[in-house]
C-alpha positions in Angstrom: -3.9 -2.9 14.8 -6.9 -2.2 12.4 -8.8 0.2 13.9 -12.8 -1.0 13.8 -14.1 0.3 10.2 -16.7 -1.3 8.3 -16.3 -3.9 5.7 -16.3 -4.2 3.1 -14.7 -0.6 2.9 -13.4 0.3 -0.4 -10.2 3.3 -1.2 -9.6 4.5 -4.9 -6.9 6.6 -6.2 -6.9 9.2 -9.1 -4.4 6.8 -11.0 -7.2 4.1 -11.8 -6.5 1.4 -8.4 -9.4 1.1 -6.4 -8.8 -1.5 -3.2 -11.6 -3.1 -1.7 -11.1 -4.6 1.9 -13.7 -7.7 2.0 -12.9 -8.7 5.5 -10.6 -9.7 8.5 -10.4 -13.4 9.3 -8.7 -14.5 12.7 -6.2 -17.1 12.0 -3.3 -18.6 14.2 -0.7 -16.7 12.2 -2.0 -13.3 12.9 -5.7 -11.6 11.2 -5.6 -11.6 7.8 -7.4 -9.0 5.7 -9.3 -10.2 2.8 -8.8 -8.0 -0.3 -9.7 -7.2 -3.8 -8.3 -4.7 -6.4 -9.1 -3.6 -9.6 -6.4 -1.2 -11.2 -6.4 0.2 -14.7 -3.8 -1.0 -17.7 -0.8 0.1 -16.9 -1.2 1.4 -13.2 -0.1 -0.2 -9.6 1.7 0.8 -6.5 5.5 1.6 -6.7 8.7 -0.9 -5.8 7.8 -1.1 -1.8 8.3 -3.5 1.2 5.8 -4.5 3.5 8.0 -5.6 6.9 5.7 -8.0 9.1 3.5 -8.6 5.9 2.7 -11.3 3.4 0.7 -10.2 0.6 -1.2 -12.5 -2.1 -2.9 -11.6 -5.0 -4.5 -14.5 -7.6 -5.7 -13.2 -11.1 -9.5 -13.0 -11.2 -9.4 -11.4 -14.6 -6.7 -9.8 -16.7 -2.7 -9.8 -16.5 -1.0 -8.8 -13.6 3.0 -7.7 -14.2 5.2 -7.6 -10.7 8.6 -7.7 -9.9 10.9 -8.6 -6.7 13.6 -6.2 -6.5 16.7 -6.8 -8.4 15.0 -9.7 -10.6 13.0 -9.7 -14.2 9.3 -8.6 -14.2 7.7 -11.5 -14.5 3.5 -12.4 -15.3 0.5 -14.0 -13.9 -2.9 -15.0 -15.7 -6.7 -15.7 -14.8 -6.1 -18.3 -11.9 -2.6 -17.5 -10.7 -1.2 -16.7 -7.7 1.8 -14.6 -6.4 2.8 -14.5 -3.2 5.4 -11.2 -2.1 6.6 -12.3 1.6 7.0 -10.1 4.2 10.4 -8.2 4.2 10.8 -8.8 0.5 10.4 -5.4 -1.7 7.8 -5.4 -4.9 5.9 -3.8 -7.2 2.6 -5.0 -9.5 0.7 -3.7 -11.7 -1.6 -4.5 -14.8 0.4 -6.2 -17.6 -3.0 -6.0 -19.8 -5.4 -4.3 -21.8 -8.9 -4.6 -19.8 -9.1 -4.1 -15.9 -7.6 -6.4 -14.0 -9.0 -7.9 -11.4 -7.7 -10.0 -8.3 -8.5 -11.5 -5.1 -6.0 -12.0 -2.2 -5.2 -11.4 1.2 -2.4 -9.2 3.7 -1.3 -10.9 6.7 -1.1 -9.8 9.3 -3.0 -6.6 8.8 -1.4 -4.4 10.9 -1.9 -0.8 9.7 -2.2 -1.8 6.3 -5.8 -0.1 5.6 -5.0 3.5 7.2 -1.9 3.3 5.7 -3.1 3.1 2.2 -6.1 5.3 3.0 -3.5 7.9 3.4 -1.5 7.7 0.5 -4.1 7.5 -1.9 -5.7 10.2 -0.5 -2.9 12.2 -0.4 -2.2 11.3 -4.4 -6.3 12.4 -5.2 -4.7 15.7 -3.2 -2.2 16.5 -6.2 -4.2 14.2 -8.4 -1.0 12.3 -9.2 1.4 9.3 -8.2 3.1 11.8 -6.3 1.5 12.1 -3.3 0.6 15.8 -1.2 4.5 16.1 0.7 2.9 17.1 4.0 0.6 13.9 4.2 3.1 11.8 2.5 6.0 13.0 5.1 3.9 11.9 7.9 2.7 8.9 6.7 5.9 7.6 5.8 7.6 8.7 8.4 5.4 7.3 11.4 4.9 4.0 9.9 8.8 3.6 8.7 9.3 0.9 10.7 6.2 -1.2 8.6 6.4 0.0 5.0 9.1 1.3 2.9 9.0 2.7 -0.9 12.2 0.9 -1.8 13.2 3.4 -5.1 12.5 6.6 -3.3 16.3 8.1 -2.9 18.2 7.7 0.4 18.5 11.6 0.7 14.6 11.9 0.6 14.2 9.5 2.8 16.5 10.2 5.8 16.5 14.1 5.2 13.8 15.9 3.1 10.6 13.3 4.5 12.2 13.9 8.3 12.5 17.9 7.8 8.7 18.0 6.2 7.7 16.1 8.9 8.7 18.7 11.4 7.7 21.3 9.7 4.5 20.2 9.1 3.8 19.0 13.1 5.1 22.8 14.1 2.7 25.0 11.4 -0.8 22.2 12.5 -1.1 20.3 9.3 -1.6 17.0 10.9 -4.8 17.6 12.4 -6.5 15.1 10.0 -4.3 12.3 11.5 -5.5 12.7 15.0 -6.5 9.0 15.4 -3.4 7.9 13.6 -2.6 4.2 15.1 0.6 3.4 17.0 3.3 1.9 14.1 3.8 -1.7 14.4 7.4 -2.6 15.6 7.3 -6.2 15.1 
């Protein structure tokens, strides 16, 4: 469900990740989006699940840190690969010193690319990890049934990101979300 943009298109937060999408390949197993990243020491996304997703990432340059939920951070060098499958909640980020850089791949795309367009837009809105609540609440909320941000509390999640939802539909702050794509439910 990608909606046609022009590759390679590239998305960069205030927190020092910048994600470029190379390309979308068909394959029998659904298109896959081609991807690079480049995140600062230190910095990547939060503990969340991708639901019809697998994601890959191998180590270009630098040391990337990630963790499955409930096990030990673990490490991958120049040449490596990790694979998170779909369902399966994780969390990256760079274990180094100097940039690191991988190559890898989401499959199928799905809504991946607006998705993450949104949020790190919404965190250069407040100019932190926490993203702007109106944008966040919509984004996490629509697409609930393809991405979840495993850590964030239950109450958050079933009652404050519903609420801010609502409230932001009723007072016209979605208007930048016009061509928002259908969520994926399966």
């Amino acid at each position: 469900m990608t909606k046609q943009i022009q590759f390679p298109h590239t998305i960069q937060n205030c927190l020092g990740e910048k994600l470029t999408f190379i390309r979308l390949e068909q394959d029998s197993n659904g298109d896959k989006l081609i991807v690079e990243n480049e995140v600062l020491p230190g910095v990547g996304p939060v503990m969340h699940t991708h639901f019809f997703q697998d994601e890959a990432l191998t180590v270009v340059s630098g040391k990337v840190g990630y963790q499955i939920s409930g096990q030990a951070p673990q490490f991958a060098e120049v040449g490596e690969t990790v694979v998170f499958k779909r369902g399966t909640p994780h969390r990256f980020w760079n274990a180094g010193n100097e940039i690191l850089h991988c190559k890898g791949y989401i499959q199928p795309a799905n809504n991946i690319i607006y998705f993450l367009s949104g949020i790190f837009n919404a965190q250069n809105k407040t100019g932190s990890e926490r993203p702007e609540i109106f944008d966040s609440a919509f984004l996490l909320t629509r697409y609930a049934s393809e991405f979840d941000m495993t850590e964030m509390p239950f109450l958050i999640k079933k009652v404050v990101l519903p609420i801010t939802f609502a409230i932001g539909k009723l007072t016209g702050k979605y208007d930048h979300f016009a061509d928002a794509p259908p969520a994926c439910t399966a």
